[in-house]
N, C-alpha and C positions, 0 to 999 in steps of 0.2 A: 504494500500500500504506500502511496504516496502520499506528504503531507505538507502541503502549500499554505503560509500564512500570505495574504493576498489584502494592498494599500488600496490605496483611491486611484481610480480607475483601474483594478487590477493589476495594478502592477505587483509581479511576488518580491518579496521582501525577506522569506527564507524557504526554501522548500527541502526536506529531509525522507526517505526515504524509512518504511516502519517494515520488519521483516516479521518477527516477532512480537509477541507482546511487551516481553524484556525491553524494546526498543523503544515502548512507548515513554519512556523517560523525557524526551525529547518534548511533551507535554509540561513537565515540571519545569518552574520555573529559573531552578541552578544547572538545569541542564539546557537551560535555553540561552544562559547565562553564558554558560561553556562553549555553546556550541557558535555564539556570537564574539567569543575571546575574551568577553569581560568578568570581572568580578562581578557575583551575586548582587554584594552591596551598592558599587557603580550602577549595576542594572537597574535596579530598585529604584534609587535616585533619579537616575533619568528619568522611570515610568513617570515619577513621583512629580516628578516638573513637568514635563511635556505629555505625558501620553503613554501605552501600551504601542500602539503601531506606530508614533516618530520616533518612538526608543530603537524599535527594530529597525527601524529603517536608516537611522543615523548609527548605528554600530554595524550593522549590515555593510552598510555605504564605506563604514572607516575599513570593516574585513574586508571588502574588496581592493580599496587602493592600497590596502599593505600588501594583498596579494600581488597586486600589478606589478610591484615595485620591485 
């Protein structure tokens, strides 16, 4: 199963792939943390000021251009 969190106007903003149910971790919130390279508590913070979906989408955006890089 695949798993698309999806911004305004559709754009994805992370998608993770669920093989098992183990895998459903990717739901919890420190593994979403993880999977976006930040700390839990940074994560939180951000939600805390801006939002659930421009948190992912601003730490999604930083994990790309460090990838580019």
């Amino acid at each position: 199963m695949k798993i698309s969190l999806l911004g305004v106007g559709n754009v994805p903003l992370l998608s993770a792939r669920i093989k098992t149910l183990d895998d459903a971790g990717l739901l919890n919130v420190s593994a979403l943390a993880r999977a976006l390279g930040v700390h839990r508590s940074t994560f939180l913070s951000k939600v805390a000021s801006v939002g659930l979906e421009p948190a992912i989408h601003h730490y999604a955006m930083q994990q790309k251009l460090k990838d580019a890089i």
